[in-house]
N, C-alpha and C positions, 0 to 999 in steps of 0.2 A: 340667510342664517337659520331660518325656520327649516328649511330643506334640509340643511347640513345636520342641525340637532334630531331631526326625524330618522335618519337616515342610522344618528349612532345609535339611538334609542330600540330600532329596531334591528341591528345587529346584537346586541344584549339581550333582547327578547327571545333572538332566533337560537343564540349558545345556549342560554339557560334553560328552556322551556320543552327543548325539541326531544321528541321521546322516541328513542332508541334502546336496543336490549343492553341490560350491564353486561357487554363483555369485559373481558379480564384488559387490564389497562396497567399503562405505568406508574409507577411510582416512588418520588423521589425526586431532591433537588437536581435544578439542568443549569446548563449555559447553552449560548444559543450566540452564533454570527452569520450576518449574511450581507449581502450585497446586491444591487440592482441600479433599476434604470428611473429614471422620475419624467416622469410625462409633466408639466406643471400646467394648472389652469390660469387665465388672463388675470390681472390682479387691477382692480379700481384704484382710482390717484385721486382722493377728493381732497382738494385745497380746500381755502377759504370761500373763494369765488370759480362758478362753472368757468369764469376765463383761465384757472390754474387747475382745472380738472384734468383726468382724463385717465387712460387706460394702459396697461404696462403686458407687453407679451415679453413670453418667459421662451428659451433653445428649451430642449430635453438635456438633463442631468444626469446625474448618479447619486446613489446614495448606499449609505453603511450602518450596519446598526450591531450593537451586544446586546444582550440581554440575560439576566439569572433568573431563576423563579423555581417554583415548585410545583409539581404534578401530585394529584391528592387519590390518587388510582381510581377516581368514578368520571375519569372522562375531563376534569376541571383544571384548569391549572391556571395561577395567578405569578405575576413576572414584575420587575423595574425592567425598562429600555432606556438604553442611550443611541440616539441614530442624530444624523449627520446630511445631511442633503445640500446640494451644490448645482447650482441651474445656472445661464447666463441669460441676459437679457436681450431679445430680440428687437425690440420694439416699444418709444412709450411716447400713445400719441396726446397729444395737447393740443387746443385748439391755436390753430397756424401753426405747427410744428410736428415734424415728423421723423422718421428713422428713429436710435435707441441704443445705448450703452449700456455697459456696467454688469453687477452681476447680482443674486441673492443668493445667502446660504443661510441655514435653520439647522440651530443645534436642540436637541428636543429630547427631554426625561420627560417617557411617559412609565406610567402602572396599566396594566392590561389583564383582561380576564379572559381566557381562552378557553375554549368548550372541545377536547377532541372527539368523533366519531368514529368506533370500531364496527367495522362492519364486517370482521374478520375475513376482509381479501387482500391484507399488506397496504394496501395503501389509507391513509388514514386521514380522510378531510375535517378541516377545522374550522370555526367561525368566534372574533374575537372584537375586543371593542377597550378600546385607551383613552385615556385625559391625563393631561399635565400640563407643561411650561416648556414654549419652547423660545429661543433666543436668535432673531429672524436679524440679518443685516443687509442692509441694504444698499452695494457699494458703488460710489460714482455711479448712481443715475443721472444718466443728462440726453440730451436730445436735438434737435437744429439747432431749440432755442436757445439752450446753453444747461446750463448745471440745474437739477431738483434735486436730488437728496442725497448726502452720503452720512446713514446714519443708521443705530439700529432701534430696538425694542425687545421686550419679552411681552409674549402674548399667552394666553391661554390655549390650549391644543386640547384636540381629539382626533382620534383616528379608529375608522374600523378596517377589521381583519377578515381575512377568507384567502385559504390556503390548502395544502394536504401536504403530511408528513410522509415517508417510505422508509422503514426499519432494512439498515442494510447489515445490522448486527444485533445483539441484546441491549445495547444502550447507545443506539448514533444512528441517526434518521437522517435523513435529504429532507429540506423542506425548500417548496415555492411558493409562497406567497401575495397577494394582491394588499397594497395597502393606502384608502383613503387618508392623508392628511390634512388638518386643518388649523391653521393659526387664524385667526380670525378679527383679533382685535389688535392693527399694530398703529401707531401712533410714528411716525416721523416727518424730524425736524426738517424742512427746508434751506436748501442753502444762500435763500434771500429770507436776510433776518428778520425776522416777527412772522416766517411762516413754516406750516407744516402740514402735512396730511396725514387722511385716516386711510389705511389700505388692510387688505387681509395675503395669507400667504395657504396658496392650497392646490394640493399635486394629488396624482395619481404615481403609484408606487407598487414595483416588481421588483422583487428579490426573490434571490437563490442563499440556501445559506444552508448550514447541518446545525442539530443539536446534540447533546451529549450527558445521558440522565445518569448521574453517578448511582454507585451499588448495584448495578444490573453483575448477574454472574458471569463467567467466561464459558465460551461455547463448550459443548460439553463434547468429551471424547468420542471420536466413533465408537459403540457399543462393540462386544467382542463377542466374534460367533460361536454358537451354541456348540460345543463339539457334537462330531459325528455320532449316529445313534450305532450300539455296542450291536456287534450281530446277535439275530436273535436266537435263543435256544430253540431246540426240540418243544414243538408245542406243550406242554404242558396245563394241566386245572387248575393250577394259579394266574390270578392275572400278572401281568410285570406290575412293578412299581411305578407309582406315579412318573410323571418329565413335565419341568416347570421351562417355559420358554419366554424371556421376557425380550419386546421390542420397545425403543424408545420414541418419541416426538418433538417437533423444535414446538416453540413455547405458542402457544394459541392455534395450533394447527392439527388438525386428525388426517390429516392425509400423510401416509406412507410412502418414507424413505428408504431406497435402495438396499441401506444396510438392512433395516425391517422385514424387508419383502424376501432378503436372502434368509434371514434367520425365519421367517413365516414358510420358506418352502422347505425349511427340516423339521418342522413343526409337521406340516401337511404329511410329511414322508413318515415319519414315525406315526403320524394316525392311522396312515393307509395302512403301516402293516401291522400295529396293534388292535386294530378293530374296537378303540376306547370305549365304554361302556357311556361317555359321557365324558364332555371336553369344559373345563370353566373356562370362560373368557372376561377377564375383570379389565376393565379403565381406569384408570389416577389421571392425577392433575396436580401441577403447583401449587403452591398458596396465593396466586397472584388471584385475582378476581372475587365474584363476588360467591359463597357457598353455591346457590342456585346456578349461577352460570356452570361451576365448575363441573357440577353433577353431571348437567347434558353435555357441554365439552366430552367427560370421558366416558358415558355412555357411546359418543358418534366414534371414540378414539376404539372403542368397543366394539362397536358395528360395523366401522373400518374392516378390523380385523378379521371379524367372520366371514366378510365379504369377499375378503382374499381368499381365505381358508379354503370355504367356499368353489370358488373360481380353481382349486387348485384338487377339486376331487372329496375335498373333505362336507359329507352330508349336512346341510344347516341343521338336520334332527339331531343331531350328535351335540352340537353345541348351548352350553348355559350362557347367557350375559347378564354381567353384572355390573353398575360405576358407584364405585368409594367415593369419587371427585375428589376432595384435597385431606377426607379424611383418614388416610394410612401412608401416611410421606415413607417415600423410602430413606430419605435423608432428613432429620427434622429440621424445621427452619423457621423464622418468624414468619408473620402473618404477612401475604404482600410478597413474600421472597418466589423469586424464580432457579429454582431449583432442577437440572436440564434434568435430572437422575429422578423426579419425581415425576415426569411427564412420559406414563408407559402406560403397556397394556401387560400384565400378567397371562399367560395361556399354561393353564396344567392340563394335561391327558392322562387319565387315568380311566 
C-alpha cells in the first residue's frame, strides 16, 4: 500500500513541477475514448484464518474508458473518467486446493490531473495521476475446493498516467497511454456463511484511444499564389513600388510549406531583378500561447524565411527581421484562438 501511494504521489509531483518552456498549448473543453489490454497483478485472499487464505491469479483482459475534461492552455488539464476493465481468473490457490475460476471486472469514476509536454516535435508526452471509486465484482470464484466468493464491493481507487498525444488535425490527437490501477480496499463476502475476505484489485493498463478538443478552427485554405511579377520597365530613377508577399504556417511550426516555398521563390525572383534597397521580413503568430512564446515562435517563422530567401540568391544584407508575435492579427480573434490566417510571415521589397 505504501508502494502504491508513493508511486501516485510521485506522478503529481512529476506533472506539476516539471519545468519546460510555455509553448503554445490547447485549449478548451475535450472528450476522450480509448481502449486496451489490462495485464492484471495477483490479488491476496485473506480470510479469517491462514487455512482460508491465499492468492488469486488473474488471464490478461481489456479495458475501455470515456472521459470530458478541460485543457487550460499552460500545459494542464483536469478530466471525470469512466473506464471499465474485464480480466478472467486464472488461478486461486488455498492451502490444499488448487486450479481457479470465475472472473473480475471494475467499473471506476475517477478525476484526473494531466500535465501535457510541448516540445514542439508533434508529438506530445504526458504524465497524470487519478482517485476515485471504483465498483470491483467478483464473479464465481471457486477452486478444487469448491466455491469462495461471488460478490462485490466499491473500493477506493487511484491510478497514474504516462502517455503521449499525436495531433493529426487542429482538434483530434491519437493518444497511447500506460495506466497504473489500483483499488485496494475490497471486502468480500464468502460463500460459506459468516465468512469474507479482504483483497485488493490492481492492473497494469494500455490503451489506444483519440481525443477531441472542441473550438479548435478548421484547417485553413491553401494560400493563393502571389501573381506573377508585371515585366519590368525601361530602367528608370524611380524605384518600383513596394511588393508585399505574404506565406502562411500550420499552427506551432516555422518550418516551411510547399505552397510557402513556391510563393518565397517569386518573392526571390522579384528581388533579383529589382535590386531592393532593403527587404522587411516580419513574423505573426496566433493567439494561442503564452505573449513571450509567441514573440520567438515568429521571429524563427522569420528566420525561416530569410533562410530560404537566402538559399535562393537573395543577399542576407538586403534583409530587415522583425516578429509582432500575436500583436497585429490578421483576423482578430479572442485570446487562446487559433487562427490559420494569423500564422504568417509578411515579406515587403522595396
Amino acid at each position: 500500500m505504501k508502494r502504491s501511494l508513493a508511486l501516485a504521489v510521485s506522478a503529481i509531483a512529476l506533472a506539476a513541477a516539471a519545468g519546460t518552456p510555455a509553448l503554445a498549448q490547447s485549449e478548451g473543453p475535450y472528450v476522450a475514448l480509448g481502449a486496451g489490454l489490462v495485464i492484471p497483478e495477483d490479488s491476496d485472499l485473506d480470510g479469517p484464518t491462514a487455512a482460508t487464505s491465499g492468492e488469486v491469479e488473474f488471464d490478461n483482459g481489456w479495458a475501455a474508458m470515456i472521459a470530458g475534461g478541460y485543457a487550460w492552455g499552460n500545459g494542464l488539464r483536469t478530466e471525470l473518467e469512466f473506464s471499465y476493465r474485464d480480466t478472467g481468473v486464472d488461478g486461486i490457490t488455498t492451502p490444499g486446493a488448487v486450479n481457479g475460476a470465475g472472473s473480475a471486472n471494475a467499473l471506476a469514476t475517477m478525476a484526473n490531473v494531466l500535465y501535457d509536454f510541448d516540445f514542439g516535435i508533434g508529438l506530445k508526452p504526458y504524465l497524470g495521476a487519478g482517485i476515485g471509486l471504483a465498483r470491483v465484482e467478483a464473479e464465481n470464484w471457486r477452486n478444487s475446493a469448491g466455491a469462495i466468493t461471488d460478490d462485490g464491493d466499491i473500493s477506493w481507487a487511484w491510478q497514474g498516467i504516462a502517455g503521449a498525444a499525436y495531433g493529426i488535425s487542429d482538434n483530434v490527437d491519437l493518444t497511447l497511454d500506460y495506466r497504473y490501477f489500483s483499488a485496494p480496499d475490497l471486502e468480500l463476502s464468502g460463500a460459506t456463511a459468516g465468512t469474507s475476505y479482504d483483497s485488493e484489485y490492481q492492473n497494469h493498463t494500455v490503451m489506444l484511444g483519440v481525443r477531441y478538443t472542441f473550438g479548435a478552427p478548421p484547417a485553413p485554405p491553401p494560400p493563393a499564389a502571389a501573381p506573377a511579377p508585371a515585366p519590368q520597365p525601361e530602367p528608370v530613377a524611380q524605384r518600383p513600388a513596394p511588393r508585399d508577399y505574404l506565406v502562411f504556417f500550420e499552427f506551432d511550426r516555422a518550418n516551411l510549406t510547399p505552397e510557402a516555398q513556391s510563393v518565397l521563390n517569386q518573392a526571390a525572383s522579384t528581388a533579383s531583378n529589382n535590386r531592393p534597397a532593403v527587404i522587411n521580413v516580419t513574423g505573426h503568430t496566433d493567439r494561442a500561447g503564452s505573449d513571450q512564446y509567441n514573440e520567438r515562435l515568429s521571429m524563427r517563422r522569420a528566420e525561416a524565411v530569410a533562410a530560404y530567401l537566402e538559399s535562393q540568391g537573395v543577399p542576407r544584407s538586403a534583409m530587415a527581421l522583425d516578429a509582432e508575435g500575436e500583436s497585429q492579427p490578421l483576423v482578430p480573434t479572442a485570446d487562446g484562438a487559433r487562427e490559420p490566417q494569423n500564422r504568417r510571415v509578411m515579406i515587403r521589397i522595396q
